[in-house]
VEXNU-823128 format. One record per residue: z, x, y of N, C-alpha, C in turn; residue in three letters. Coordinates in steps of 0.02 Angstrom, whole numbers, plus 50000, padded with zeros to 5 digits. Each point is the difference from the previous one (the first is absolute). Layout:
<rs>
ZXYZXYZXYAla ...
</rs>
This chain:
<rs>
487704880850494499525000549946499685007049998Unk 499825000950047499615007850018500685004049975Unk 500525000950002500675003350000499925000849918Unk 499894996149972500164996649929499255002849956Unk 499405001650044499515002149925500195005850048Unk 500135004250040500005007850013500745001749958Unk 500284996849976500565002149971499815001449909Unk 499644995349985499904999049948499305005149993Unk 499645001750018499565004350011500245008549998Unk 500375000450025500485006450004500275001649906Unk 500354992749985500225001349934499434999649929Unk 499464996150024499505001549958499715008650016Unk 500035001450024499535006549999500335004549974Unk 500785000650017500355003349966500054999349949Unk 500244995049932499894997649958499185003249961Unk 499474999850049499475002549972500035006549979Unk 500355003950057499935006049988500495002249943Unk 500544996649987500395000949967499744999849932Unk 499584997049979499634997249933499525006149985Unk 499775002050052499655006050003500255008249961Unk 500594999350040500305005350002500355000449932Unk 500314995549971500424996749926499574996749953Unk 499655002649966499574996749961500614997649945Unk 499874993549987500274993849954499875004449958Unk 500585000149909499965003549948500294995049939Unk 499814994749977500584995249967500165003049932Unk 499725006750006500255000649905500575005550016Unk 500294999650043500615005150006500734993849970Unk 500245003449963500354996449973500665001149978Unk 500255008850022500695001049964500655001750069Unk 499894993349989500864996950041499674999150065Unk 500524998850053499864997450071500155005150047Unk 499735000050067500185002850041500474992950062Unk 500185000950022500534996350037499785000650093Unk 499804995350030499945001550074500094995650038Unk 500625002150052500324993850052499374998150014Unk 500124990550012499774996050034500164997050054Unk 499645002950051500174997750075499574999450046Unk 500094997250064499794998850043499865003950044Unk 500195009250022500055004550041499185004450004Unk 499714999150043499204999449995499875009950005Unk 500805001450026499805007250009500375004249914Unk 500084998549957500135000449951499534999249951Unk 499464996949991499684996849950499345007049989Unk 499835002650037499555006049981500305003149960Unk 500615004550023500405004849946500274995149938Unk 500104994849993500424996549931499285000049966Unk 499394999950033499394998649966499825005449950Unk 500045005050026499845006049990500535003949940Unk 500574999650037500555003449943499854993949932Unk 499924993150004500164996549925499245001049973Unk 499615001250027499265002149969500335008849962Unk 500075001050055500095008949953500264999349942Unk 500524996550000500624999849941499824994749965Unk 499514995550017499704997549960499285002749944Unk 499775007250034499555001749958500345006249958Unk 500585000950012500355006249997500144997349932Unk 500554993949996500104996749922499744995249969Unk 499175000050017499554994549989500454992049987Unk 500274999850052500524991849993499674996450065Unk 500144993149973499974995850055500324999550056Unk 499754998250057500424997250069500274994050012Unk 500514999950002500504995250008500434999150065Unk 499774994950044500454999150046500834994550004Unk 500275003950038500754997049967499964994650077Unk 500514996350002500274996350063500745002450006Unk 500155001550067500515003650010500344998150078Unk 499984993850008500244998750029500764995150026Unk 500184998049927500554996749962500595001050053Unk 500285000950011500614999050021500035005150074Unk 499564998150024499645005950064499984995950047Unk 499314996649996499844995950061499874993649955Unk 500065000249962499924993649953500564999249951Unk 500104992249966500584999349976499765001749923Unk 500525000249946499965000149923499334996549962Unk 500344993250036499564995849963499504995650047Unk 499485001749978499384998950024499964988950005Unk 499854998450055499874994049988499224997949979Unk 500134991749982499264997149961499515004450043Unk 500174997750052499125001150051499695008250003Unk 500625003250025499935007349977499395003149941Unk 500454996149951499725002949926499334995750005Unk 499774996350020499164995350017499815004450058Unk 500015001650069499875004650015499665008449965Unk 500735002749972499925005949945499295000849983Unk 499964993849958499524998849933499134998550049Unk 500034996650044499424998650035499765007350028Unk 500505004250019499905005450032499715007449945Unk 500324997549953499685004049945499144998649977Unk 500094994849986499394994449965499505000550061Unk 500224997250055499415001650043499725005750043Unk 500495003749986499925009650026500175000150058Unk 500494996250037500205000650068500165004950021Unk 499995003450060500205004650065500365004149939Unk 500695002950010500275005549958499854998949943Unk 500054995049946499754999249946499035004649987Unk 499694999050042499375001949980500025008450011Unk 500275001650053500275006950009500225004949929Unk 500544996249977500105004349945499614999149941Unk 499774994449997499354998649940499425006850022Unk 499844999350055499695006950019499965005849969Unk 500755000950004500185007949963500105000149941Unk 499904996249954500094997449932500524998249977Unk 500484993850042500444998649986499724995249942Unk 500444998549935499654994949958500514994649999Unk 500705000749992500614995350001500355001650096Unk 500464992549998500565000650033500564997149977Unk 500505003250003500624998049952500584999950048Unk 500274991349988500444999250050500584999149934Unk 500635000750026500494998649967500104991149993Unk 500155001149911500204995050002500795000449934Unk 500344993450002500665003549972500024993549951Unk 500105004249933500294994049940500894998549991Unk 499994995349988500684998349991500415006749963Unk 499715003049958500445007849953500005002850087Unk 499655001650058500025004950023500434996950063Unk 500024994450011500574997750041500854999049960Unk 499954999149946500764999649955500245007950019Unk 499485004849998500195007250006500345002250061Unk 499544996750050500075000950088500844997150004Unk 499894993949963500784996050024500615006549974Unk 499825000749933500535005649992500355005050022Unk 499255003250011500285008050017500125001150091Unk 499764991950030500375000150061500664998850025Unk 500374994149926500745000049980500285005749990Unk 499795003749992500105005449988500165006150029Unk 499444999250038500095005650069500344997750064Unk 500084993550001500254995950072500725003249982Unk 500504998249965500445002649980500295008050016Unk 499325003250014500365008249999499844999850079Unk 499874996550041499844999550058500524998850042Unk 500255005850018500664998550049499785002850064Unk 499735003450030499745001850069499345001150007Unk 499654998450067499375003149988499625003049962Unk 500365007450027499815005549949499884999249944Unk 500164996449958500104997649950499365000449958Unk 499634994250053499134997649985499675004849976Unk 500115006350048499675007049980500035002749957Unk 500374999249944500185004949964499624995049923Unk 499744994850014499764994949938499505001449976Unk 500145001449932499395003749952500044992649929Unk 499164998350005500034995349927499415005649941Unk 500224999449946499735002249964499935007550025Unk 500345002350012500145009050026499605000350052Unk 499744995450053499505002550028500394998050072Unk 499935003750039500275000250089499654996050027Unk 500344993950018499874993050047500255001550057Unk 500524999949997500604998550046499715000850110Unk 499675006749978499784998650079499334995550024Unk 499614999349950499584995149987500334990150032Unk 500514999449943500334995150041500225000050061Unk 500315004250022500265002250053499814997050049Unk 499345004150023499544999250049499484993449973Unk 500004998949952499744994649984500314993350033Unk 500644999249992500184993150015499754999650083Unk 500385006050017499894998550088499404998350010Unk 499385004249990499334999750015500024990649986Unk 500094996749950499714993649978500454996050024Unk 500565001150043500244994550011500155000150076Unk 499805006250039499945003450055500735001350046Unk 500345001549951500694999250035500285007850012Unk 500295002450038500225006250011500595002449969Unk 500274997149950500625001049979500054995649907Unk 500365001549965500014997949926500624998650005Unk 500074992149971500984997449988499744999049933Unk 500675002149957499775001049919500384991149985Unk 500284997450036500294992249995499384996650017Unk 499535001450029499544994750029499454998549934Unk 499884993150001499664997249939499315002749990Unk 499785001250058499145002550020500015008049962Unk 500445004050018500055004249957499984999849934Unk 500524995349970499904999649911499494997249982Unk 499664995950029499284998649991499235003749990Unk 500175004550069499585003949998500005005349944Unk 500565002149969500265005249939499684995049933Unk 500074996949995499814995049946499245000950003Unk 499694999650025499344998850032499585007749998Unk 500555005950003499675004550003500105001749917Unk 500515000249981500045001049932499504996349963Unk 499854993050001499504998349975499125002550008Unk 500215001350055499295004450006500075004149964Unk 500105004849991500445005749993499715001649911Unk 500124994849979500124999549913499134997449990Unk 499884995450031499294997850000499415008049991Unk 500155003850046499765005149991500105007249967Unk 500704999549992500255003449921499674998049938Unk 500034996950001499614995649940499245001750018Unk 499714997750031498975003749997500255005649984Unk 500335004450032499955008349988500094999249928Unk 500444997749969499914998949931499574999049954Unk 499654994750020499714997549974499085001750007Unk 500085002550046499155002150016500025008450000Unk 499505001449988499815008250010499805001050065Unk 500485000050046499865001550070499875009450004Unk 499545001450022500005006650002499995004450066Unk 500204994950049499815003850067500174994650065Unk 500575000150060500094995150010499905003450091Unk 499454994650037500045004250061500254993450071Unk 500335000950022500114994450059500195004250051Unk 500354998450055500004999750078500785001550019Unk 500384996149953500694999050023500555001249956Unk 500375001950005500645004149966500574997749999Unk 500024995550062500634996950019500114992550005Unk 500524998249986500234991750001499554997049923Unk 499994994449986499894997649961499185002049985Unk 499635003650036499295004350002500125005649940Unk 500705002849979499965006549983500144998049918Unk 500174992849991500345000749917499425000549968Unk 499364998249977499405003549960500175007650009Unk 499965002050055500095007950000500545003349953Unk 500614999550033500464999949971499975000049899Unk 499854992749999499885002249911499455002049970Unk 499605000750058499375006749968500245006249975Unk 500435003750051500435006350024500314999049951Unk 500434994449965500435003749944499544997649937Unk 499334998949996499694999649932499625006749994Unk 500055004150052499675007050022499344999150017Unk 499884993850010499264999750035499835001050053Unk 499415005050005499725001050066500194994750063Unk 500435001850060500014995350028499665001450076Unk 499674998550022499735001850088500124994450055Unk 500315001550052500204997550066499345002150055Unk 499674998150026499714998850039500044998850082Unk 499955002950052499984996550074499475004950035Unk 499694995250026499555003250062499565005749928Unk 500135005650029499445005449990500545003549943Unk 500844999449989500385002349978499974998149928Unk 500165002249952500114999749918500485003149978Unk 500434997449937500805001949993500034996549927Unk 500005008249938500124997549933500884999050012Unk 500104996749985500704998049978500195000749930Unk 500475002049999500595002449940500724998049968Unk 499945003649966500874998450017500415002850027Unk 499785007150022500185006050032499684997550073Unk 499714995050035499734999050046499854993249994Unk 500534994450017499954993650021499594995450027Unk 500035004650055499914997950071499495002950029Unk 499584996750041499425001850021500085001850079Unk 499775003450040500075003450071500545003850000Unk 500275003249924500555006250022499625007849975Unk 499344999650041499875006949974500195004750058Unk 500484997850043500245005950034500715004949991Unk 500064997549953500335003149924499825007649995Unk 499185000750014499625003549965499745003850073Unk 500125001050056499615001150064500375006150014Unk 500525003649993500185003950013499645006549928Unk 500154998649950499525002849950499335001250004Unk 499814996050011499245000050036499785004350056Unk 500354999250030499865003750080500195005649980Unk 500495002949973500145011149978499494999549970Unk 499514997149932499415003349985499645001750069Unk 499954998050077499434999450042499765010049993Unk 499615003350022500195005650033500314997950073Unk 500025006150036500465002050054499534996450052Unk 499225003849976499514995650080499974994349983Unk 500094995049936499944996149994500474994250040Unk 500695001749983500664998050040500094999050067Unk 499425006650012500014999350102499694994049999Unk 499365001149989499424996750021500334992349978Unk 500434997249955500294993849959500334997150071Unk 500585005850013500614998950060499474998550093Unk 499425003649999499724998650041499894992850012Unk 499404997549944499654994249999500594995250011Unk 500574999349959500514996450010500344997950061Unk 500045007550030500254997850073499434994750045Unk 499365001350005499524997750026500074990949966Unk 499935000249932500244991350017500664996549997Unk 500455005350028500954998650018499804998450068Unk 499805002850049499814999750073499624996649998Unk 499584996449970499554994250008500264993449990Unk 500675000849963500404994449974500605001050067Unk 500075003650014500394999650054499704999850071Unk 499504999850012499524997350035499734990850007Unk 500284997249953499954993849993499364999849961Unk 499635002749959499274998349977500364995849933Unk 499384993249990500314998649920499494999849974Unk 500135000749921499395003249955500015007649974Unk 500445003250052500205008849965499904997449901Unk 500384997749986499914997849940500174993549981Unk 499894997249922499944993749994500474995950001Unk 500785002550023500544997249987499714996350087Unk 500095006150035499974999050079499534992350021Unk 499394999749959499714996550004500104992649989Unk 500644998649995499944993049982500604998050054Unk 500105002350047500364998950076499515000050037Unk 499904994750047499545000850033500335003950073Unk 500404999550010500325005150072500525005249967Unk 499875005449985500215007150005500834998650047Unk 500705000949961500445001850044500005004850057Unk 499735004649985499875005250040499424999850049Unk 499574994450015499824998550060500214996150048Unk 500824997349976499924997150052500555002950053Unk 499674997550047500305001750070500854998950029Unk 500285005150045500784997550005499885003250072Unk 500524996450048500115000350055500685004549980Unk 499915007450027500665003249985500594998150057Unk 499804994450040500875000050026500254994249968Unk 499764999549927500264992149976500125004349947Unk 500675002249986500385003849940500344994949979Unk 499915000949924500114999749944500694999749982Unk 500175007649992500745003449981500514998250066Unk 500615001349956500664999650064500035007050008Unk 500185001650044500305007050030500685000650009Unk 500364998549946500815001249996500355004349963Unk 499515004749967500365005749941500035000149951Unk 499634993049990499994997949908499665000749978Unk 499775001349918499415001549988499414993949992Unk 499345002750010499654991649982499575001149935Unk 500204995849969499634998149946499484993849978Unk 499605002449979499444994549979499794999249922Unk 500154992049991499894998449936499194998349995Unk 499515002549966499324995950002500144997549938Unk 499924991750012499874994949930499345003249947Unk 499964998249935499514995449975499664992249987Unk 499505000049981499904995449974500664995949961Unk 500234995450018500644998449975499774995749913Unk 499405000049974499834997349935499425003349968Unk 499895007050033499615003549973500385005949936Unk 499635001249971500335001549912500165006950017Unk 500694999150015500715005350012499935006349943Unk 499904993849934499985007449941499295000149977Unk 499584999150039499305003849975499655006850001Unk 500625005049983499875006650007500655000549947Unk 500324994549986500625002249960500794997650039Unk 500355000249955500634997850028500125003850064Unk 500364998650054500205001850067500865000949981Unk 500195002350069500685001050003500574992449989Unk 499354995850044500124994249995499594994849988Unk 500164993249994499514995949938499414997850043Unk 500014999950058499614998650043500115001250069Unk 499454997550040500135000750051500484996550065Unk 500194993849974500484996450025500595002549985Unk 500185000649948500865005549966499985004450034Unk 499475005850026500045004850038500144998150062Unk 499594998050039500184998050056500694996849998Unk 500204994549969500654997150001500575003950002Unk 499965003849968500495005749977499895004650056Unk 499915000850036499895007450058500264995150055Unk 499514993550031500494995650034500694999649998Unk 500304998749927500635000349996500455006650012Unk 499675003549973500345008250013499935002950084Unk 499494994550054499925003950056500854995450053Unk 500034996049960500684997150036500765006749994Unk 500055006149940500325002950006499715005750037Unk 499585000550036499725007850041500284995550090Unk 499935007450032499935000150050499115002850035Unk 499444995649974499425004450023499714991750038Unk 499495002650044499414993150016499744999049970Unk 499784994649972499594998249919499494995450035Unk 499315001449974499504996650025499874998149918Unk 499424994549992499614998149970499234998050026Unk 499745005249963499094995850039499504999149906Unk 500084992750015499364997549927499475003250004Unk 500004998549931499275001349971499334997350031Unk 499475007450020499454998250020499524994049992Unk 499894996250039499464995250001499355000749963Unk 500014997049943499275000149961499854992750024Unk 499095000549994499554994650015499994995049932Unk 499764995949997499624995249950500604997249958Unk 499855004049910500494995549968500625002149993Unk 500115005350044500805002150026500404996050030Unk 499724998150043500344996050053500544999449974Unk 500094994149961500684996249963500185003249990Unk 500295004949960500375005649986500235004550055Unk 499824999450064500195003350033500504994250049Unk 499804996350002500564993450045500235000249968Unk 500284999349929500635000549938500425006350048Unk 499745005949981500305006650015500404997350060Unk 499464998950063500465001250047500624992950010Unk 499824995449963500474995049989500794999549976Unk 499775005549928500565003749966500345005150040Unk 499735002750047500095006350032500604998950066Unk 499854995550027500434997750054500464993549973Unk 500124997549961500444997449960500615004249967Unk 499605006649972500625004049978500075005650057Unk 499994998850052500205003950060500554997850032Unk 500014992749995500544993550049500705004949977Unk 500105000849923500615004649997500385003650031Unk 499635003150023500085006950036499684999350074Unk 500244995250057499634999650061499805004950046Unk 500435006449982499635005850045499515004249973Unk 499624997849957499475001949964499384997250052Unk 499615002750018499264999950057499604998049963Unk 499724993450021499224998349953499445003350022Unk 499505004449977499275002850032499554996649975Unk 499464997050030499384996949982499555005749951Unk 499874994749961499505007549961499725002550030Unk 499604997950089499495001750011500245006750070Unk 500815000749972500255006050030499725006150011Unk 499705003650035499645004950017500475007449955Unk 499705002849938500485005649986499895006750046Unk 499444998750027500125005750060500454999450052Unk 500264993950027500514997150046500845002849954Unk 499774999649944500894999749954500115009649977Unk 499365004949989499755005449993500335004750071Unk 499764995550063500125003150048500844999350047Unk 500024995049966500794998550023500485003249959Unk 499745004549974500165004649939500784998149956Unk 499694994049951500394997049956500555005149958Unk 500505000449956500305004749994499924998549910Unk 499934992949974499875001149939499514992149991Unk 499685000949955499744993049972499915000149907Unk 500194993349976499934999449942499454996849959Unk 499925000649950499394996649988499815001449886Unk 499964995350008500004999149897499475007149986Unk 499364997650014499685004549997499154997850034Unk 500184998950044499614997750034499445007350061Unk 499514997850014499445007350039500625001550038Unk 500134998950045500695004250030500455004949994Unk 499835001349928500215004949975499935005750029Unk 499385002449992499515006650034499864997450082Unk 499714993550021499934999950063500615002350035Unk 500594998650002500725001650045500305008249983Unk 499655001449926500225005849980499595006450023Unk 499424997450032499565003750043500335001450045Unk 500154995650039500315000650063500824999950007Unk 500105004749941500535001849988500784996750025Unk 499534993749974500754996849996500514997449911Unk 500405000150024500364997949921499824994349976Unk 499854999349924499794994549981500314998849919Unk 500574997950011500324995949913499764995249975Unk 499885003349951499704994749952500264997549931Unk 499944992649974500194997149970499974999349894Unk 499615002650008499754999449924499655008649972Unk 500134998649946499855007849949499344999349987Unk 499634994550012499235001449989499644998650073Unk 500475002550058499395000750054499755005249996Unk 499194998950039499515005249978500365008550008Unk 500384999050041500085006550053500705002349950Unk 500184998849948500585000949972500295008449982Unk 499295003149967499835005649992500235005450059Unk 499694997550059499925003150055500715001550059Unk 500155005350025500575000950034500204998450057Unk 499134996150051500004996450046500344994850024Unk 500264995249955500554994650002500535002349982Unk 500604994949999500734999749976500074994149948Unk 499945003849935500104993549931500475002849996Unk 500064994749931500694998749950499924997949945Unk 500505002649966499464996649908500564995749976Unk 500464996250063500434994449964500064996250064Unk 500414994749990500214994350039500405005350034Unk 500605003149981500685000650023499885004250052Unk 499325005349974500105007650056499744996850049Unk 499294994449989499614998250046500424995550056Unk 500504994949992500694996850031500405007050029Unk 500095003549976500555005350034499545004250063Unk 499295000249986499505003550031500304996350069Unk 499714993249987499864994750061500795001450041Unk 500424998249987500645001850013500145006750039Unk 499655006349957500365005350049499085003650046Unk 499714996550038499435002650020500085005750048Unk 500585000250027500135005950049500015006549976Unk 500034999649918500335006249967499375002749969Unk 499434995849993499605000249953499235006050074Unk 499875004949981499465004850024499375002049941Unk 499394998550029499285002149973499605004450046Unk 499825004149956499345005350021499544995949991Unk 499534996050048499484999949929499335004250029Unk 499555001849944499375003350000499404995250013Unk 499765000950053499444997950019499275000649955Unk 500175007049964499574999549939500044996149941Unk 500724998349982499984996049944499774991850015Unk 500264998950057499444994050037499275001049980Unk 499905003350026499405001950010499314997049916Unk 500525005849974499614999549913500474992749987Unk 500294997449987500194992649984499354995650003Unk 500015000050091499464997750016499224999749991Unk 499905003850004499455003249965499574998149920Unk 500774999449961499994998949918499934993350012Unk 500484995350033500204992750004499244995650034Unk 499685004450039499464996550041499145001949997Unk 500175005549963499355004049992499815000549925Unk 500455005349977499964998949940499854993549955Unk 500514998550007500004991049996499414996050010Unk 499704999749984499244997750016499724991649992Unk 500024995550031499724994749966499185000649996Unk 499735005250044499394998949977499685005949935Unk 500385002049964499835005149957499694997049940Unk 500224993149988499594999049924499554994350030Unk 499585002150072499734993150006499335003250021Unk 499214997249988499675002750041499834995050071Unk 500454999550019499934998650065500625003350041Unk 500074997850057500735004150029500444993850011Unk 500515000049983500414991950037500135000550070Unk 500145008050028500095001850055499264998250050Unk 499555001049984499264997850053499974992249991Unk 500124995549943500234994850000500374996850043Unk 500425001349979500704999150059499805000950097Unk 499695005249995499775001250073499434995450030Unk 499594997249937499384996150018500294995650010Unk 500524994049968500194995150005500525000450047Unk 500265004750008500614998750066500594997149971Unk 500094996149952500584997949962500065000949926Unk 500664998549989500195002049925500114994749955Unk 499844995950015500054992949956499034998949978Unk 499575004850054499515001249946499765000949964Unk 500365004549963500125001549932500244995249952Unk 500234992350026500254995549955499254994650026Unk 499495004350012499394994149995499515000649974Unk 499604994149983499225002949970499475006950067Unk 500264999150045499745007050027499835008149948Unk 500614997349967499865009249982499644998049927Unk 499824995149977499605000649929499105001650043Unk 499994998450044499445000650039499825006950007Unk 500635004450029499985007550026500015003749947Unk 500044998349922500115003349939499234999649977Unk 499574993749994499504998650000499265006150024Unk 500395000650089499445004150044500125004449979Unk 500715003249979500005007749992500105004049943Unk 499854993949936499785002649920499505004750012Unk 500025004849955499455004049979500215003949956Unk 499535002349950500185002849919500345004649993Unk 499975006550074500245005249989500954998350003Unk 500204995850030500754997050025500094996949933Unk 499644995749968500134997149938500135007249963Unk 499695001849965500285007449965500445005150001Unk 500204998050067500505005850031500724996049982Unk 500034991950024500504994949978500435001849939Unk 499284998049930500005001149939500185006649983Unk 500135004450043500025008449965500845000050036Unk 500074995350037500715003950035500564995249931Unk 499764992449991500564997749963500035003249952Unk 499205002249964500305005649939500165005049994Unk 500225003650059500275005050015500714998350026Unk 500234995950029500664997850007500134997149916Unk 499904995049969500095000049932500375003649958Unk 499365006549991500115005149956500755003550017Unk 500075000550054500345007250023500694994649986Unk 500194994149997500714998950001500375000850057Unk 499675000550044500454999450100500404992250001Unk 500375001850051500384992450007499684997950058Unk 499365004350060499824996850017499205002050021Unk 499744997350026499245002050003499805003750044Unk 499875005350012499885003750073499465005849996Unk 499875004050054499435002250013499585004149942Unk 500745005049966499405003049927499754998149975Unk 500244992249980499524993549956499555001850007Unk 499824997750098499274997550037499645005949994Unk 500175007249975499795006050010499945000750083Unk 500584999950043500005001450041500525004850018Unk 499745004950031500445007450001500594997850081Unk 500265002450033500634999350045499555001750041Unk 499575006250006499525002550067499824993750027Unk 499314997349927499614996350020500374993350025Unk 500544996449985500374995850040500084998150066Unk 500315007750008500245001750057499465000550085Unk 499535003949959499454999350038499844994049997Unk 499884994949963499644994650016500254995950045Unk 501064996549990500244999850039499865003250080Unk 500085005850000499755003850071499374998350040Unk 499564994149971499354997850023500274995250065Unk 
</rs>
């Protein structure tokens, strides 16, 4: 009970302040603004804020969408659900009162008329038909607009399976299901004067609002943490502004670059030190690979002349093309396909899974390593490594190559100058001369094949600034006035951020001058047309960064 009014106490005050801060306006009236509806407690300040701006920007209403359809929830909503819904609206419950807060006035869940399911049935007859391989999925555009990796990663995510059979019924279901969504919200864009559409997620059945925002040319914004991302059509996809990091970094000056490559090294050695929290990715492992401990007379590698190689997994259902199509359709095809190709080498082939996340990871990570040693049985002289493999133990036994989609490993192994191939044309590091890419299947297969032949220089500086851009630059706390990083350190975990804790810490550490500064950076990201939000917005110069970092 005590658990239950300190919880609810937390969300009233916020809520208060929120009312405060957003003064209610009901005569705004030309068209809607659009804002995911969700449950993610560390999200709801910035969605507050950006659909107020863009709500006073085109004097329109706030409108929250439901977007959870074919995600973690099914199509069609059952009785109780929709009585739930309605009580939760009507009586201002927990998230419901939240966005009433910020002047949400509607919530608009999909619903589908018989015209918009006769449509779904069609144009999925339609497309099932041109569907002869995987690949296939990817390439599916309705009404000119790019689905295809949307499904993609969509089915897996909702049905949690590591792999897509285009014969299996769950599949044509789920296509049916998305198409009907799909049209449900083709149609509002139609039909309503949406003028501004801001949510969280880009990918899987999260991204189709987006998606036909982007081809009605409406303002579209992606959202995470402290991060913001107009999307385009020239720009999909949200978290590929490292696209843009090598551009960025030649404007630096020269002292600027040192002083960049300095700070960088200082939290590379802190990450290789085992600390977690260097940044916010780090933060949601609670044990650091790199702290843990190895008894060096318990090796790893064979000592017979061969070379050793290490595969690091992904997430085996985490969204493969959410940066854009890959070399391959996912992360299971990749892996599958290198398994199969390591039966024609003569090298030691290790595999060590994907790092251990806490909370609502879990499952997704017993999948991985489930899938992972299943498609190993193939190939029996393939070595299983526990994720919780020490990479200083695999670093020091001085590995000769490791692979990896595009996973931190990139720069960590490329520090320590080891070879690192990688899988896909949109890993971060693609730009950069530190790894060994490929911009096809065939070179990247012939790569794996001839590794003896294959030699890298790499520059410790181009590490260096990668890093730097990817972890610093990169800011989740830049559009926030609080830090997520002192957050993160107060609470000790990263699933704090998925609690009423932080509407509390937003609460203590409002004050007018942070409100204005908020309001001056989105209209300064706005105006300027960036694909993504970063320090000139905030009027923050590289010195002053850098130094602050340096505290």
């Amino acid at each position: 009970m005590i658990r239950f009014i300190k919880k609810n106490s937390l969300i009233r005050n916020f809520n208060k302040l929120n009312k405060k801060i957003f003064k209610s306006d009901h005569k705004k009236n030309n068209g809607i603004v659009l804002v995911e509806f969700n449950a993610f407690q560390n999200l709801h300040t910035n969605l507050s804020y950006l659909s107020n701006y863009f709500s006073n920007y085109f004097s329109a209403k706030i409108f929250a969408y439901y977007n959870y359809s074919l995600v973690s929830s099914p199509l069609k909503q059952s009785f109780l659900n929709k009585v739930k819904r309605t009580l939760g609206i009507f009586l201002n419950i927990k998230t419901y009162s939240i966005y009433k807060s910020f002047n949400v006035e509607k919530f608009v869940y999909p619903n589908f008329s018989s015209q918009i399911k006769d449509k779904a049935e069609f144009k999925f007859k339609e497309i099932k038909k041109n569907l002869l391989e995987n690949e296939d999925i990817l390439n599916i555009e309705i009404e000119n607009i790019k689905l295809g990796t949307l499904i993609y990663d969509g089915y897996k995510i909702y049905n949690k399976t590591p792999y897509i059979d285009l014969d299996n019924e769950s599949f044509d279901l789920f296509l049916k299901d998305f198409i009907e969504l799909f049209y449900f919200w083709y149609n509002f864009f139609k039909n309503e004067n949406v003028k501004c559409i801001v949510g969280c997620h880009a990918v899987y059945a999260y991204g189709i609002p987006m998606r036909i925002a982007i081809s009605f040319n409406t303002p579209t914004f992606a959202v995470e943490d402290g991060l913001v991302f107009s999307l385009t059509k020239t720009n999909l996809y949200q978290n590929a502004e490292f696209k843009y990091y090598k551009k960025i970094f030649s404007h630096f000056t020269e002292s600027q670059k040192l002083k960049a490559r300095k700070l960088a090294l200082k939290f590379l050695q802190n990450r290789f030190d085992g600390k977690v929290g260097v940044d916010i990715k780090e933060s949601r492992i609670p044990v650091s690979s790199f702290a843990n401990e190895f008894n060096k007379n318990d090796k790893i590698f064979k000592n017979n002349g061969k070379l050793n190689v290490v595969i690091f997994t992904h997430e085996i259902n985490d969204a493969a093309n959410g940066n854009g199509k890959g070399l391959y359709p996912d992360y299971y095809e990749w892996l599958k396909e290198i398994i199969n190709l390591s039966k024609k080498t003569d090298y030691n082939w290790y595999v060590k899974d994907h790092p251990s996340y806490h909370g609502k990871f879990t499952p997704g990570q017993k999948r991985t390593v489930t899938t992972t040693k299943e498609l190993i049985k193939t190939n029996p002289e393939i070595i299983y490594l526990p994720s919780s493999t020490s990479h200083h133990q695999i670093i020091n036994e001085k590995v000769d190559f490791v692979m990896t989609v595009n996973s931190d490993i990139t720069y960590e192994y490329a520090y320590h100058n080891i070879p690192v191939l990688t899988g896909s044309k949109n890993c971060p590091t693609y730009d950069y001369d530190f790894n060994i890419h490929s911009s096809s299947k065939k070179e990247f297969e012939d790569k794996v094949k001839n590794l003896k032949n294959i030699k890298i220089d790499i520059d410790r500086n181009q590490v260096l600034e990668f890093y730097f851009m990817a972890s610093v630059y990169r800011s989740h706390d830049m559009f926030t006035n609080y830090a997520f990083s002192d957050f993160l350190k107060k609470n000790e975990n990263w699933e704090a951020l998925f609690s009423d804790k932080i509407y509390d810490f937003f609460v203590r550490n409002w004050n007018e001058v942070h409100h204005k500064k908020k309001l001056k950076c989105i209209e300064n990201f706005f105006k300027s047309g960036d694909y993504f939000l970063d320090y000139k917005h905030a009027e923050i110069t590289i010195d002053q960064l850098i130094d602050k970092e340096n505290l």
